[in-house]
C-alpha positions in Angstrom: 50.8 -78.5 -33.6 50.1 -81.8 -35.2 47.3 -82.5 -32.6 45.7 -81.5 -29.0 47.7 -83.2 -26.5 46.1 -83.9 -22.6 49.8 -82.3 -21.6 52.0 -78.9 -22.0 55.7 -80.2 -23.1 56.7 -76.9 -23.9 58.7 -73.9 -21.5 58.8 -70.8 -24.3 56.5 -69.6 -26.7 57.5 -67.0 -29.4 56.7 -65.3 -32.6 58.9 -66.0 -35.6 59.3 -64.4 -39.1 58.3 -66.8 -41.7 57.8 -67.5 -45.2 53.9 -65.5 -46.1 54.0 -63.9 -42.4 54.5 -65.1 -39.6 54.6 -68.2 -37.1 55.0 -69.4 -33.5 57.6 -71.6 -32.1 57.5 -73.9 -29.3 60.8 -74.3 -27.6 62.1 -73.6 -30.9 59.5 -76.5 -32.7 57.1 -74.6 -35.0 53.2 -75.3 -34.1 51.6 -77.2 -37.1 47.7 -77.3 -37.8 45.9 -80.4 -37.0 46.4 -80.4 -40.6 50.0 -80.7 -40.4 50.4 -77.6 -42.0 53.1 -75.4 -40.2 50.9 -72.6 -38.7 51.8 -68.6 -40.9 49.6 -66.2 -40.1 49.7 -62.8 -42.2 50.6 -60.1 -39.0 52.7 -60.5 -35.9 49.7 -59.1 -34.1 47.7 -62.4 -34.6 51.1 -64.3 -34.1 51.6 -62.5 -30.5 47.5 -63.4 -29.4 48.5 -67.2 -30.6 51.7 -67.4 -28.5 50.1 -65.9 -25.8 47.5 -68.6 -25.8 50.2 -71.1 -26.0 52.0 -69.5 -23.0 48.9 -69.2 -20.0 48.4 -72.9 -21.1 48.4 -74.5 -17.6 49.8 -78.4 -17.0 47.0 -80.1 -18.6 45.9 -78.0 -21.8 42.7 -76.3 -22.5 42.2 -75.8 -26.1 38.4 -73.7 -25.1 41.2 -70.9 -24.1 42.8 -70.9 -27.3 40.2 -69.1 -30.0 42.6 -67.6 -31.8 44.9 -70.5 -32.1 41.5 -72.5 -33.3 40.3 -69.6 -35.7 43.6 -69.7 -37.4 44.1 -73.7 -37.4 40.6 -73.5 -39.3 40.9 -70.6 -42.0 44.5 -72.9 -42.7 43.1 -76.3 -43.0 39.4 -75.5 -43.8 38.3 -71.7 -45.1 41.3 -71.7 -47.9 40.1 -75.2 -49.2 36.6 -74.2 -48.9 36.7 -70.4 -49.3 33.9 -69.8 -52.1 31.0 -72.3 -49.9 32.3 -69.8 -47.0 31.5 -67.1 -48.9 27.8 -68.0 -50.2 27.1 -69.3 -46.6 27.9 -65.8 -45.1 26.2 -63.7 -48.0 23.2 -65.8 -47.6 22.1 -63.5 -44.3 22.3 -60.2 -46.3 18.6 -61.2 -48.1 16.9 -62.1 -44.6 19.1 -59.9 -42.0 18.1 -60.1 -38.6 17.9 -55.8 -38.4 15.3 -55.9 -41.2 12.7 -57.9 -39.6 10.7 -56.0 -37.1 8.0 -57.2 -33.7 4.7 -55.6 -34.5 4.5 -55.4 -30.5 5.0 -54.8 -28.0 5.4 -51.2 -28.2 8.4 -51.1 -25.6 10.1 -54.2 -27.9 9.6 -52.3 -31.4 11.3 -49.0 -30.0 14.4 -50.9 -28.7 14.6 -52.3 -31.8 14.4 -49.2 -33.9 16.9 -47.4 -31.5 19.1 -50.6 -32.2 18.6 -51.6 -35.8 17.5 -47.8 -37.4 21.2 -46.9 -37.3 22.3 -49.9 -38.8 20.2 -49.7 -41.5 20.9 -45.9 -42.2 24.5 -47.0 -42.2 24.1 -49.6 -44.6 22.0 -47.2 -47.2 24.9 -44.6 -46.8 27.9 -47.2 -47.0 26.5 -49.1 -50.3 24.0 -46.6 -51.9 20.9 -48.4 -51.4 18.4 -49.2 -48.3 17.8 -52.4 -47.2 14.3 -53.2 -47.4 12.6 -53.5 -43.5 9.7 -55.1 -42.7 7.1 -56.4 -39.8 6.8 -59.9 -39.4 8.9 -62.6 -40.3 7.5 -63.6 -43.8 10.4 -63.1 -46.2 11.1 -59.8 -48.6 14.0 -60.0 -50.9 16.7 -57.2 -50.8 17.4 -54.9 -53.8 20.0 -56.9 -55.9 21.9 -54.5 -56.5 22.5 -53.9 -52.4 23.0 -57.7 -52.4 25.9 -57.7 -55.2 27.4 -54.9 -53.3 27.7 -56.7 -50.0 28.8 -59.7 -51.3 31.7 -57.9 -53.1 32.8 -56.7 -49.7 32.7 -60.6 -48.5 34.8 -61.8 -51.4 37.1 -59.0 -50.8 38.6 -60.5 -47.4 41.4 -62.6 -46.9 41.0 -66.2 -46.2 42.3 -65.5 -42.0 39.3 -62.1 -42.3 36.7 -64.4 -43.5 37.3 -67.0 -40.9 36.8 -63.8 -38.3 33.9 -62.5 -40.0 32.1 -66.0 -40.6 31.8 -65.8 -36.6 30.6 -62.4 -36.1 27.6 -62.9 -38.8 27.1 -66.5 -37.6 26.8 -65.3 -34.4 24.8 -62.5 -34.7 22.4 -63.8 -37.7 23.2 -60.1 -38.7 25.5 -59.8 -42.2 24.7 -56.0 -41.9 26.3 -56.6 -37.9 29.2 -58.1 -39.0 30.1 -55.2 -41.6 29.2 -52.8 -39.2 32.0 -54.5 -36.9 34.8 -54.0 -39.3 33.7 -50.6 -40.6 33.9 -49.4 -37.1 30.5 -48.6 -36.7 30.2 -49.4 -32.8 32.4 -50.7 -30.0 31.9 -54.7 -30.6 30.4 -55.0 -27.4 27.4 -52.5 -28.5 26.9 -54.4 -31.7 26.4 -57.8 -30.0 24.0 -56.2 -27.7 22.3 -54.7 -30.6 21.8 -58.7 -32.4 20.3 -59.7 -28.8 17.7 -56.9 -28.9 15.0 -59.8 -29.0 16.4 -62.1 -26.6 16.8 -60.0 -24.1 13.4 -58.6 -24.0 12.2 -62.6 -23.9 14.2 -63.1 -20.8 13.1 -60.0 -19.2 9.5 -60.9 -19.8 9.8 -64.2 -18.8 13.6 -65.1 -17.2 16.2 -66.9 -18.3 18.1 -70.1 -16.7 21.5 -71.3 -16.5 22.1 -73.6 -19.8 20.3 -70.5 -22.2 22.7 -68.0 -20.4 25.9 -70.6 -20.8 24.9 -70.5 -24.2 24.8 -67.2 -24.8 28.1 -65.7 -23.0 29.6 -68.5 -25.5 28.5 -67.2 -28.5 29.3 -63.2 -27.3 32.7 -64.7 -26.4 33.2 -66.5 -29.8 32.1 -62.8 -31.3 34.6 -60.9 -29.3 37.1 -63.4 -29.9 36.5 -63.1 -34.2 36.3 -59.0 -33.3 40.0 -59.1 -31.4 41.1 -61.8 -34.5 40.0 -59.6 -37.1 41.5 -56.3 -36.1 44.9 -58.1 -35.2 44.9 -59.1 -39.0 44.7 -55.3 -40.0 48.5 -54.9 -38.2 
């Protein structure tokens, strides 16, 4: 639509064949982009999640309830007009990849994070032929180049909608290696988030947590699950 409004004026949302995919109506009114663009995403599946949003809208609207809605609003207006400074931002994680740096204690915090990350990184060597490099500490160690090239070409590979679902689950995670594992299938998306907040969690266990850090972070998981659902609606 052409902007948030405070109020739902609308009884019926549906899905709609249109030109380059697919769209959603309102009352028969197709929802526009705060860009004015008319919103077309490439699957009905992503459609469906959008009009669903639109429908469980209660009196006075909640755009926070409307992720995929927001995700695509963004890859229309923003990612496609801005797709190659998307890109290097998202590659940029692949040379300093949260699963590569290592605690050199406790003992109990280095095991959870080789039960975590090990995987990971045997799954990256296997998928792309080369091992990223893992160290202790957090002093930088570049990645093989040619490891580098090779994750980057999977980045530039995605469509512009798949990029704006994958800028979230690395973003989120500080994890490139995470975010491929995601759409290879590697885990559940639910173990791979648990698997970025190896570190966290062992801080709060140590020491506790409180109520504005724990907002925080069942936000960002949600804004991860969210990108996870958007992404594999895109595939059909």
């Amino acid at each position: 639509m052409s902007g948030w409004v405070k109020k739902r004026f609308w009884a019926q949302a549906e899905v709609c064949p249109a030109e380059g995919g697919f769209t959603v109506t309102l009352d028969g009114r197709s929802v526009k982009t705060p860009g004015k663009a008319v919103l077309v995403v490439p699957t009905a599946a992503v459609a469906e999640l959008i009009a669903a949003e639109f429908q469980a809208q209660a009196e006075v609207l909640d755009p926070n309830a409307m992720p995929i809605t927001r995700a695509a609003n963004s890859a229309i207006d923003k990612v496609r007009v801005a797709r190659a400074e998307v890109t290097e931002l998202i590659t940029a994680y692949g040379d300093s990849d949260l699963v590569c740096y290592r605690a050199d204690g406790p003992e109990g915090l280095i095991a959870r994070e080789a039960q975590a990350w090990d995987p990971l990184v045997d799954w990256t060597a296997h998928r792309y032929g080369q091992r990223p490099v893992v160290r202790t500490g957090i002093v930088h160690v570049p990645q093989p180049p040619a490891l580098l090239a090779s994750l980057r070409a999977d980045v530039e590979a995605l469509s512009v909608f798949e990029l704006t679902a994958f800028h979230d689950l690395v973003s989120m995670t500080g994890s490139l290696i995470i975010g491929l594992a995601v759409l290879d299938q590697v885990a559940p998306p639910e173990a791979l988030w648990d698997a970025s907040r190896i570190d966290e969690d062992w801080q709060v266990e140590q020491w506790g947590s409180d109520e504005i850090a724990e907002a925080l972070t069942a936000g960002r998981k949600q804004t991860f699950l969210d990108a996870a659902r958007l992404y594999f609606a895109l595939q059909g």
